[in-house]
ChimeraX commands (.cxc) that place a marker at each C-alpha (Angstrom):
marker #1 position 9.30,48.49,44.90 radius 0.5
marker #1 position 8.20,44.95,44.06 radius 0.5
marker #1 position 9.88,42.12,42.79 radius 0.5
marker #1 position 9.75,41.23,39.36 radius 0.5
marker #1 position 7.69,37.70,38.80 radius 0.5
marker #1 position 9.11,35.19,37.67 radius 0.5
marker #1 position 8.94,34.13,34.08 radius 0.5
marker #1 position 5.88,31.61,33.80 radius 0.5
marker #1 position 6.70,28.42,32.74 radius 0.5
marker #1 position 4.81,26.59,29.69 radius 0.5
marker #1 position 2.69,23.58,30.52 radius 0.5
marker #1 position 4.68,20.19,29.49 radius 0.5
marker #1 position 3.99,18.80,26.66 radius 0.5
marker #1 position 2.23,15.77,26.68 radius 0.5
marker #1 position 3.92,12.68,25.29 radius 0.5
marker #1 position 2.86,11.07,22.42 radius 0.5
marker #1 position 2.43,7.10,22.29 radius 0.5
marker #1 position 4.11,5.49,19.90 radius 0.5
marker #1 position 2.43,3.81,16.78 radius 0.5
marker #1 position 1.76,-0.14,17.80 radius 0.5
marker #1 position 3.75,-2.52,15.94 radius 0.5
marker #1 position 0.76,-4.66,14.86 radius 0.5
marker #1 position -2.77,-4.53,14.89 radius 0.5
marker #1 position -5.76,-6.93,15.92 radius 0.5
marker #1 position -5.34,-10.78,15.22 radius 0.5
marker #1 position -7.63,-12.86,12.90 radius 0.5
marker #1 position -9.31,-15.48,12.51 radius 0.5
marker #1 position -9.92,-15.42,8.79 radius 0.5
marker #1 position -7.95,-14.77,5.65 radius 0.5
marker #1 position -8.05,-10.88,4.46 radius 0.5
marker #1 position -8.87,-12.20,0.67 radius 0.5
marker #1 position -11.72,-14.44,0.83 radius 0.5
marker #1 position -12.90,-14.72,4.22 radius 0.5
marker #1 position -12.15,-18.53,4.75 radius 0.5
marker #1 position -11.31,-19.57,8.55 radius 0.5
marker #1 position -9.15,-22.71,6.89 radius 0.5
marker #1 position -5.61,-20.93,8.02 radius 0.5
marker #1 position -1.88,-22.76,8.46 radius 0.5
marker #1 position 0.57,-20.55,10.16 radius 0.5
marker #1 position 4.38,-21.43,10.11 radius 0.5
marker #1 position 6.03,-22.28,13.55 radius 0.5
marker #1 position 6.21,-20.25,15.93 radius 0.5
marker #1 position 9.58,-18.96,17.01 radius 0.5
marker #1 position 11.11,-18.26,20.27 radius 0.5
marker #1 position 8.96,-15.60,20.90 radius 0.5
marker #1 position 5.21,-15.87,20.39 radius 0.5
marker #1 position 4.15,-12.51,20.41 radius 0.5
marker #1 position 5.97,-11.95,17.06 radius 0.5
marker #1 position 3.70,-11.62,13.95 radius 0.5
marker #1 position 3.66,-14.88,11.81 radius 0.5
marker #1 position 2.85,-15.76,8.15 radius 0.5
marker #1 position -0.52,-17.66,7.81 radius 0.5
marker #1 position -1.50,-18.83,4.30 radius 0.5
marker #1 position -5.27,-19.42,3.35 radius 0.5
marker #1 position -5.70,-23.05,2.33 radius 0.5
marker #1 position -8.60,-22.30,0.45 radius 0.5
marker #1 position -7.05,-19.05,-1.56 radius 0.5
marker #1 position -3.77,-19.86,-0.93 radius 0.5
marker #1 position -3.55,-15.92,0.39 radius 0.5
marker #1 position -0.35,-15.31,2.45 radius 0.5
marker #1 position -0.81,-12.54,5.10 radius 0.5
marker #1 position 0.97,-11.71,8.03 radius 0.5
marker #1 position -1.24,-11.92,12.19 radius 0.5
marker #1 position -1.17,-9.75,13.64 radius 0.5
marker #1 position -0.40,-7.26,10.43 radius 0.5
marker #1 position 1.83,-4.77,10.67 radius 0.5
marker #1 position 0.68,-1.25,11.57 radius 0.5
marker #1 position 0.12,1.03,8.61 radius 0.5
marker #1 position 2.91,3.82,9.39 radius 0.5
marker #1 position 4.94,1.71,11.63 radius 0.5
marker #1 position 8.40,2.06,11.36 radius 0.5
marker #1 position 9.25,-1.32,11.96 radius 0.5
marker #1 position 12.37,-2.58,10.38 radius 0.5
marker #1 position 11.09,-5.59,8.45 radius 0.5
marker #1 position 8.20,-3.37,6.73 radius 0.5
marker #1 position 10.99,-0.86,5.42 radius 0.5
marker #1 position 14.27,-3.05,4.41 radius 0.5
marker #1 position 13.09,-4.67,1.13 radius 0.5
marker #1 position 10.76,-1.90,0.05 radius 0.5
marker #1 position 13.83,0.26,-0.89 radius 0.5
marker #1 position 15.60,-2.09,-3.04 radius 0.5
marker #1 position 12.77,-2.97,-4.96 radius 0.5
marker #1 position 11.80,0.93,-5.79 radius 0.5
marker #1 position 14.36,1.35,-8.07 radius 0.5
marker #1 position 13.50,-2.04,-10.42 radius 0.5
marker #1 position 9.37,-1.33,-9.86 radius 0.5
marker #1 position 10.15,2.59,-11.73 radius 0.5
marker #1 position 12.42,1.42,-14.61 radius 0.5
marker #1 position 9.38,-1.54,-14.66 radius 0.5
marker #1 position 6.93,1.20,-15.05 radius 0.5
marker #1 position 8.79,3.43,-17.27 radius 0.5
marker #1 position 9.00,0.74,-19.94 radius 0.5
marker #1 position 5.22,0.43,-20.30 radius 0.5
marker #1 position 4.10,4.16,-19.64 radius 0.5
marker #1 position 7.48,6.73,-20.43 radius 0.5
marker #1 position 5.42,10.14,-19.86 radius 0.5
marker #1 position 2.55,9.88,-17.47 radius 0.5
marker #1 position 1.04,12.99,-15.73 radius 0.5
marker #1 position -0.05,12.47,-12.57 radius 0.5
marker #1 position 1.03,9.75,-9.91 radius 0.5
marker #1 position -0.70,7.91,-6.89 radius 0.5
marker #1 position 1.48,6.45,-3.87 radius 0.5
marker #1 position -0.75,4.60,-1.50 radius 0.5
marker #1 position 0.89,4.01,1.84 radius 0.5
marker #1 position 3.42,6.23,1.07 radius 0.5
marker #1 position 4.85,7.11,4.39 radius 0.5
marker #1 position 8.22,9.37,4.37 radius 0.5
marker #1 position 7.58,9.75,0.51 radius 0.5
marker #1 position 10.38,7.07,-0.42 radius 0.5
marker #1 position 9.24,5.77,-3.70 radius 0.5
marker #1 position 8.12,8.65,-5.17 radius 0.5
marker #1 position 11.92,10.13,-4.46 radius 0.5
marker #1 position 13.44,7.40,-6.10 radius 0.5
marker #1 position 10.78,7.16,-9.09 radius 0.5
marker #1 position 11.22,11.35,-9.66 radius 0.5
marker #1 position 14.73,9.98,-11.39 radius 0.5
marker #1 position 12.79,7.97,-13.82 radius 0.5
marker #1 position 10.05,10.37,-14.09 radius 0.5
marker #1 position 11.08,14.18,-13.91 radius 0.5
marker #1 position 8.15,15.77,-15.40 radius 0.5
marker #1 position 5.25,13.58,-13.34 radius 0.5
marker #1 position 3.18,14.61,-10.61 radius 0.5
marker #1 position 3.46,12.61,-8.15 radius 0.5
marker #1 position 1.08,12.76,-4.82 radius 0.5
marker #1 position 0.66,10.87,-1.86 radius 0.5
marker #1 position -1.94,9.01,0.58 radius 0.5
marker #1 position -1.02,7.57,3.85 radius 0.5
marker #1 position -2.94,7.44,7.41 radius 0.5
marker #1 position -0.12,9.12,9.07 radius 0.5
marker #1 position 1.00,12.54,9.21 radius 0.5
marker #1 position 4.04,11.44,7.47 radius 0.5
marker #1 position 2.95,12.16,4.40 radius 0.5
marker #1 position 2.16,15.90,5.29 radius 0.5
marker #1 position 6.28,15.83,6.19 radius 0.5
marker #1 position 6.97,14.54,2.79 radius 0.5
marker #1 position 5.06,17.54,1.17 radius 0.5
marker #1 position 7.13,19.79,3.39 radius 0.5
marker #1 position 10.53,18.65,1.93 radius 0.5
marker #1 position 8.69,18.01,-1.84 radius 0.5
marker #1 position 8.62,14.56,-1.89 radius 0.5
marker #1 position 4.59,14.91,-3.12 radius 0.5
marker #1 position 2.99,17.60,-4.45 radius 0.5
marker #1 position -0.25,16.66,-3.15 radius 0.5
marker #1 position -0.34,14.98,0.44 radius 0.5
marker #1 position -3.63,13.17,1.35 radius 0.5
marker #1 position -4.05,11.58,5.04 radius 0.5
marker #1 position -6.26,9.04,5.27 radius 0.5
marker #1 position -7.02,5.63,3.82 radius 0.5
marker #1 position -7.90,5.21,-0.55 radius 0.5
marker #1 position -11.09,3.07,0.74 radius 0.5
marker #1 position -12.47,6.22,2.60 radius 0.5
marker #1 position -15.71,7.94,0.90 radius 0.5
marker #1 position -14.37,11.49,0.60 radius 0.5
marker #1 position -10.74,10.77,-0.64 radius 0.5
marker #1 position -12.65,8.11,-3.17 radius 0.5
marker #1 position -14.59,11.10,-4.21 radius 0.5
marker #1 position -11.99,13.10,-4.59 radius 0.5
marker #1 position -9.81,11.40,-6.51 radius 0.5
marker #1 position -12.11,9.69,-9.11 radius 0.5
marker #1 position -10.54,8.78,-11.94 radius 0.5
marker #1 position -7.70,11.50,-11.15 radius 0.5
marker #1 position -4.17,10.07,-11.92 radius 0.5
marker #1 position -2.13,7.80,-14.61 radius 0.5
marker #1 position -0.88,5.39,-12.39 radius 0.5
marker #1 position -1.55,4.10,-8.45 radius 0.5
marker #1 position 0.92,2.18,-6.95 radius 0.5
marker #1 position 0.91,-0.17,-3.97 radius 0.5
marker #1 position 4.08,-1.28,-2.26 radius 0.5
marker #1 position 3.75,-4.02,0.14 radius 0.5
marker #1 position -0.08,-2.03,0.89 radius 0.5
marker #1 position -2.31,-5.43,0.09 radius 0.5
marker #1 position -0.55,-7.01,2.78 radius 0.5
marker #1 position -1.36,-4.26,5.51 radius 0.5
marker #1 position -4.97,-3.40,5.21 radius 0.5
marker #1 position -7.96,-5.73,6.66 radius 0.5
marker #1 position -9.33,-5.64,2.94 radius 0.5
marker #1 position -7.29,-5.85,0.06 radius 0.5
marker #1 position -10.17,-6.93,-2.23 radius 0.5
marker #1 position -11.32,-3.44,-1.17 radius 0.5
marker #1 position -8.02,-1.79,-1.20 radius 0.5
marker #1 position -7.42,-2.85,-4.75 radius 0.5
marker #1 position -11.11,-1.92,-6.18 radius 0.5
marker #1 position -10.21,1.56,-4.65 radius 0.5
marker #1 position -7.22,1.94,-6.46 radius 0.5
marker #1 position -8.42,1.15,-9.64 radius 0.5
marker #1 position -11.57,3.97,-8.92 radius 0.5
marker #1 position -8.96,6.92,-8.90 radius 0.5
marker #1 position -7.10,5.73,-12.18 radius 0.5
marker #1 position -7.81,7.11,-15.58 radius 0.5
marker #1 position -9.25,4.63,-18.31 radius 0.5
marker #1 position -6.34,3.54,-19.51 radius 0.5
marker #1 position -4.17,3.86,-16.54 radius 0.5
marker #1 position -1.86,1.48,-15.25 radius 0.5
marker #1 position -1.32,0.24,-11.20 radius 0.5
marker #1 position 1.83,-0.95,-10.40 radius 0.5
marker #1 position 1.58,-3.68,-7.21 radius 0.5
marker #1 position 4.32,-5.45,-5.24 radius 0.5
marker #1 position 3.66,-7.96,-2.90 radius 0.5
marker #1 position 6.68,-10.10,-0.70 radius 0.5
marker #1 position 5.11,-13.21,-1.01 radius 0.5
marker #1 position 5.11,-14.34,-5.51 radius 0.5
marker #1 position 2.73,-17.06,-3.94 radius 0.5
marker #1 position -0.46,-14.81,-3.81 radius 0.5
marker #1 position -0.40,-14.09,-7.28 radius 0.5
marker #1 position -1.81,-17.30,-8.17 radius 0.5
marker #1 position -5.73,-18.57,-8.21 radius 0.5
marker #1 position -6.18,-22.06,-6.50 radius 0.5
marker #1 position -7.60,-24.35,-9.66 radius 0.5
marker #1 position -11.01,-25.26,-9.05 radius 0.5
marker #1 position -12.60,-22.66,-6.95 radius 0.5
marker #1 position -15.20,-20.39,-7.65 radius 0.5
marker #1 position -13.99,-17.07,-6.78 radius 0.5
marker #1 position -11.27,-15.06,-7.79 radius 0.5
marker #1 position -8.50,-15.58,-5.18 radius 0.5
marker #1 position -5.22,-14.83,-6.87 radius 0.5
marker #1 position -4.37,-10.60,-7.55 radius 0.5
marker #1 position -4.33,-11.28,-11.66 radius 0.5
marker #1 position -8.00,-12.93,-11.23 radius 0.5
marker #1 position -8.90,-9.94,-9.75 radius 0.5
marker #1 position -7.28,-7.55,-11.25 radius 0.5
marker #1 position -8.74,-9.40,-14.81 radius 0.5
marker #1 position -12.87,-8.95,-13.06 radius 0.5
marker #1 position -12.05,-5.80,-12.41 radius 0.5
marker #1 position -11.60,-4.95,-16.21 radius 0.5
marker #1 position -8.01,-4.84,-16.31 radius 0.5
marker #1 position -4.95,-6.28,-18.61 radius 0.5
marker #1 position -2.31,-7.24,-16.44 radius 0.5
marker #1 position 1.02,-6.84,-18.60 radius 0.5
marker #1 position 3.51,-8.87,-16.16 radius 0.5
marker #1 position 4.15,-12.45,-16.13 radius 0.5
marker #1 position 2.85,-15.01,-13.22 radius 0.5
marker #1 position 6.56,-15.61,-11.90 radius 0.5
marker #1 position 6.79,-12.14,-10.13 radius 0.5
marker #1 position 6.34,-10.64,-6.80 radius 0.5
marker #1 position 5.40,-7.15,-9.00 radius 0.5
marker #1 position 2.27,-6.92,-11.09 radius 0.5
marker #1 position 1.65,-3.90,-13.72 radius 0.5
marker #1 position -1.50,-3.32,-15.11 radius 0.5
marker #1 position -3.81,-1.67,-17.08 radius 0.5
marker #1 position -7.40,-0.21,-16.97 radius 0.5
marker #1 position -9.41,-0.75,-19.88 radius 0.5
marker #1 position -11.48,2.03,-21.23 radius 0.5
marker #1 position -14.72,-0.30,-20.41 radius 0.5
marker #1 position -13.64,-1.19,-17.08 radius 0.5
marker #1 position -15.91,0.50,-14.06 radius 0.5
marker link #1:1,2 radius 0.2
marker link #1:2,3 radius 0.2
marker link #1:3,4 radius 0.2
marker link #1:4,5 radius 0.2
marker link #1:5,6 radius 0.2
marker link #1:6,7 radius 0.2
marker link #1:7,8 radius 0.2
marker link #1:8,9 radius 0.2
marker link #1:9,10 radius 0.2
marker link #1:10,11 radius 0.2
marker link #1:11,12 radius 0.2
marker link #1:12,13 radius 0.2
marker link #1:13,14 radius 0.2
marker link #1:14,15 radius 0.2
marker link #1:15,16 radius 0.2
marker link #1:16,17 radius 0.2
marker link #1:17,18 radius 0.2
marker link #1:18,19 radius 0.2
marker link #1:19,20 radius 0.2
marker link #1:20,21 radius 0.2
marker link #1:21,22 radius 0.2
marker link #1:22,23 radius 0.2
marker link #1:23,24 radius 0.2
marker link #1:24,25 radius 0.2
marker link #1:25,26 radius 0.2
marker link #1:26,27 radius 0.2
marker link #1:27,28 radius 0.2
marker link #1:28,29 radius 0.2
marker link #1:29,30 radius 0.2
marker link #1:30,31 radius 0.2
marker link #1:31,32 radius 0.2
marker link #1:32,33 radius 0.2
marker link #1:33,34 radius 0.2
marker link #1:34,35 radius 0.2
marker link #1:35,36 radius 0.2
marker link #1:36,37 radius 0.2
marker link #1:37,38 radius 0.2
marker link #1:38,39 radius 0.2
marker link #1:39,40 radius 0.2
marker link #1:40,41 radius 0.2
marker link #1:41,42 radius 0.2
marker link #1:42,43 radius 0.2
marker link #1:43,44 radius 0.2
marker link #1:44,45 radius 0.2
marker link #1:45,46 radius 0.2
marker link #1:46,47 radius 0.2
marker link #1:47,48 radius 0.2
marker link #1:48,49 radius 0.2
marker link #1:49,50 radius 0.2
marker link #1:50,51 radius 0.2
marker link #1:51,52 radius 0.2
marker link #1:52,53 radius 0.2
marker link #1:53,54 radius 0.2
marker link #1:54,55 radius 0.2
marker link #1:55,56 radius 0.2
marker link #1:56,57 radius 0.2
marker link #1:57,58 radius 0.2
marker link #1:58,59 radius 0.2
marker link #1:59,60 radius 0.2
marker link #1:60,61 radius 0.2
marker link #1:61,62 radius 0.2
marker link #1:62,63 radius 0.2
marker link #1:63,64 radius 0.2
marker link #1:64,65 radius 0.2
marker link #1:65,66 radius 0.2
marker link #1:66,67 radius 0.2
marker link #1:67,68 radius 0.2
marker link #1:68,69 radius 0.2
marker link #1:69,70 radius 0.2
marker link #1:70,71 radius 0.2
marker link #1:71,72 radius 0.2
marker link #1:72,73 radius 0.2
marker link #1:73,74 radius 0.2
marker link #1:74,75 radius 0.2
marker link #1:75,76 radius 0.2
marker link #1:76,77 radius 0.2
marker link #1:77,78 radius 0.2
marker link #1:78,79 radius 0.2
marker link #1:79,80 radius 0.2
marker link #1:80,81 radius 0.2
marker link #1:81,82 radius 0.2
marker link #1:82,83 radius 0.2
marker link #1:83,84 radius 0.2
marker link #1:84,85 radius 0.2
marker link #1:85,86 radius 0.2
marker link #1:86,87 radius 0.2
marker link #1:87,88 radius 0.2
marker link #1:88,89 radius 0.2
marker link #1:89,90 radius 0.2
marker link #1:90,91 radius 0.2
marker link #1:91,92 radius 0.2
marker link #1:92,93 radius 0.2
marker link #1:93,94 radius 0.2
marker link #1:94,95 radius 0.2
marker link #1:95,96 radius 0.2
marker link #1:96,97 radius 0.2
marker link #1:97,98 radius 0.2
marker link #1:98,99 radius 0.2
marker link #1:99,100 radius 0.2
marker link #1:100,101 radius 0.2
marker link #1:101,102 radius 0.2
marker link #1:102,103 radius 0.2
marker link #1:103,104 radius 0.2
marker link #1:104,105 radius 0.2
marker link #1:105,106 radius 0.2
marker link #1:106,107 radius 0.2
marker link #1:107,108 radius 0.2
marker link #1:108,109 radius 0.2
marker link #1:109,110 radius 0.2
marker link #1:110,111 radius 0.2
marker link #1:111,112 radius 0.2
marker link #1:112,113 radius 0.2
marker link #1:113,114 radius 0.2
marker link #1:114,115 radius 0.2
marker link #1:115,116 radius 0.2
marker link #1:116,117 radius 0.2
marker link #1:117,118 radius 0.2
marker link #1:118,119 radius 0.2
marker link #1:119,120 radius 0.2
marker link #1:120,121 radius 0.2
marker link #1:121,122 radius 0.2
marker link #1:122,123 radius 0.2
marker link #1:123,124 radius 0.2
marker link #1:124,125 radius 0.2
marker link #1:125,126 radius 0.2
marker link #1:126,127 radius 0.2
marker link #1:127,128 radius 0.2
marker link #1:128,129 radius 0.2
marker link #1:129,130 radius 0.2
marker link #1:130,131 radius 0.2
marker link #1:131,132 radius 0.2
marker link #1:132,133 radius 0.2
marker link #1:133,134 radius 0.2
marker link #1:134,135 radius 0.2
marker link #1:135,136 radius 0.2
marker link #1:136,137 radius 0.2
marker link #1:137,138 radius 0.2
marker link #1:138,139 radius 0.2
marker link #1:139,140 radius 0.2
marker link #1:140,141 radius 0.2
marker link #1:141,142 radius 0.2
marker link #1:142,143 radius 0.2
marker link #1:143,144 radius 0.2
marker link #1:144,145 radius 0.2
marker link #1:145,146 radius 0.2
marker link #1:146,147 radius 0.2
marker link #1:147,148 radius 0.2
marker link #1:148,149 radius 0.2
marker link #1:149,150 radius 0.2
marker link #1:150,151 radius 0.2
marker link #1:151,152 radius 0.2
marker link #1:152,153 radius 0.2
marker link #1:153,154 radius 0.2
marker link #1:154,155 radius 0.2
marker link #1:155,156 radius 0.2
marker link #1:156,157 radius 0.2
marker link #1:157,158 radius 0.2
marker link #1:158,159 radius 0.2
marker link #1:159,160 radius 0.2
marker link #1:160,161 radius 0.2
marker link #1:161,162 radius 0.2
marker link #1:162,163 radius 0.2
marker link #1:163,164 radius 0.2
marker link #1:164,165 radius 0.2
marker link #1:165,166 radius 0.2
marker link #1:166,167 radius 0.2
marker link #1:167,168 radius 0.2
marker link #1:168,169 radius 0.2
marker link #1:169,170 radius 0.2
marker link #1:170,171 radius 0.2
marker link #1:171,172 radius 0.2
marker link #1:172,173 radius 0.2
marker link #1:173,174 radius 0.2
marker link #1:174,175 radius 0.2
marker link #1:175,176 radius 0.2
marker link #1:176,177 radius 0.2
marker link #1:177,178 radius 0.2
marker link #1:178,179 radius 0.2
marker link #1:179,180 radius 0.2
marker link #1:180,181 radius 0.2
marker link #1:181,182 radius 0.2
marker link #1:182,183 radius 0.2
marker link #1:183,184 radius 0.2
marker link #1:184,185 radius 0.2
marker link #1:185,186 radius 0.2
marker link #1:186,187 radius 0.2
marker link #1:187,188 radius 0.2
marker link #1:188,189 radius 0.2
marker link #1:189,190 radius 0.2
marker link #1:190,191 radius 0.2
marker link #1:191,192 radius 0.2
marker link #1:192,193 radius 0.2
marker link #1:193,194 radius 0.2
marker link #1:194,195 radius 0.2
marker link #1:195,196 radius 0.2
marker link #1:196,197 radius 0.2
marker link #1:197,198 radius 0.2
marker link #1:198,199 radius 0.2
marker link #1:199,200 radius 0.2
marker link #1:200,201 radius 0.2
marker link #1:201,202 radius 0.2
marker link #1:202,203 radius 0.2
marker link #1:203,204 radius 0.2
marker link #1:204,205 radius 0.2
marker link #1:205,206 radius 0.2
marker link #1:206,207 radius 0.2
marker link #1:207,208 radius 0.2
marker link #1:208,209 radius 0.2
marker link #1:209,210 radius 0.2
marker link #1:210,211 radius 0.2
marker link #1:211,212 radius 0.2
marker link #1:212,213 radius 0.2
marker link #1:213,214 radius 0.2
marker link #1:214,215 radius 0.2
marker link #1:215,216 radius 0.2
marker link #1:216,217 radius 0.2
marker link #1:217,218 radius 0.2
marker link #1:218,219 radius 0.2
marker link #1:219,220 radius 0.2
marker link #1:220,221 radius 0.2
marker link #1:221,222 radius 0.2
marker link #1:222,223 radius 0.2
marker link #1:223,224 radius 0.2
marker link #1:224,225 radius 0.2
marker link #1:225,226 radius 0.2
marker link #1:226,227 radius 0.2
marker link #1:227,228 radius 0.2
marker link #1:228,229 radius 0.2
marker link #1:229,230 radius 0.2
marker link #1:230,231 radius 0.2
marker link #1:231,232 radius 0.2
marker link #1:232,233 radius 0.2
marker link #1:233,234 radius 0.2
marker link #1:234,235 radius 0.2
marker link #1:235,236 radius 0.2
marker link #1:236,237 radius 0.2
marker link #1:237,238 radius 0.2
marker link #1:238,239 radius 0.2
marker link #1:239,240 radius 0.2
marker link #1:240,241 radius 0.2
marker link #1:241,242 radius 0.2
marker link #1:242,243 radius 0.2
marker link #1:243,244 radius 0.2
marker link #1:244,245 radius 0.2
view
């Protein structure tokens, strides 16, 4: 009589690395291209990402940005206590809308907190993580897209789909927010409204005397758009006109 053999044992799994903190450095400014760029001093550690500001835009960015996804601490604490104040914001200007947009959504956060405000709204979510598939699991989203809003097929997709995009704190973690922002406005409806918050209230301003659009309301204003906020703010609401692209 033989033996019996002995259970087989799975292959280990293979570990995973974790997300980097923060991408490439570079040499430019994310907005407009210009190589004229003033960093604040270092600290104790120069390894640590920094705040540059354009001097020719006046566009402040952090180098290295953080990783999309990343779960670093500084990217996360903020966010939340503005999420509350962006949806009452919102709800003010458009009470009933349809269908919602949260780029960069991650874990789903905003969208939980704006559900309070908005009960009957759709609201789906795009992030390059699979974070955003966990947040359809537990019904954060309705809709989970992976990937980035400046990619051809999710552009495609989502033409002129929803009643308001949002952008928390995205502008400042892409390598083209000029891009970024021209994407978001593609998947709103004519007469939509995009709700942006930025950390630093200094980018929302043009620098007087240059030829190109450098501050977000400039921008926002080319791209066919009525912003409805004031200048004073580190969150900017607005909306697509019918005859805007």
């Amino acid at each position: 009589m033989t033996a019996p053999s002995a259970p087989s044992v799975p292959p280990p799994v293979p570990r995973v690395p974790p997300v980097p903190r923060y991408g490439p450095h570079r040499a430019d400014c994310p907005w407009c291209g210009s190589r004229r760029l003033r960093a604040r001093p270092r600290r104790e550690d120069p390894r640590r990402s920094v705040l540059e500001r354009c001097l020719d835009c006046r566009h402040v960015f952090r180098n290295p940005p953080f990783t999309p996804g990343s779960e670093h601490p500084l990217v996360r604490a903020g966010v939340r206590l503005r999420h509350g104040l962006a949806a009452r914001a919102l709800l003010r200007r458009r009470p009933d809308p349809e269908s919602w947009l949260d780029v960069g959504t991650g874990d789903a956060d905003f969208p939980r907190t704006a559900r309070a405000y908005f009960p009957y709204t759709s609201f789906d979510g795009l992030d390059p993580t699979h974070r955003v598939l966990r947040a359809r699991a537990v019904e954060r989203v309705e809709e989970a897209f992976v990937g980035r809003l400046t990619d051809p097929h999710i552009a495609a997709r989502l033409r002129a789909r929803y009643d308001v995009v949002s952008l928390f704190q995205q502008l400042e973690r892409v390598p083209d927010p000029r891009a970024e922002l021209r994407a978001a406005l593609h998947v709103l409806r004519p007469g939509g409204h995009l709700l942006v918050d930025v950390a630093d209230p200094r980018r929302l301003f043009a620098l007087p005397g240059t030829s190109h659009p450098a501050g977000l309301r400039a921008e926002l204003v080319a791209q066919g758009c009525t912003v409805l906020t004031g200048v004073r703010t580190h969150r900017v609401i607005a909306r697509k006109d019918a005859s805007a692209p």
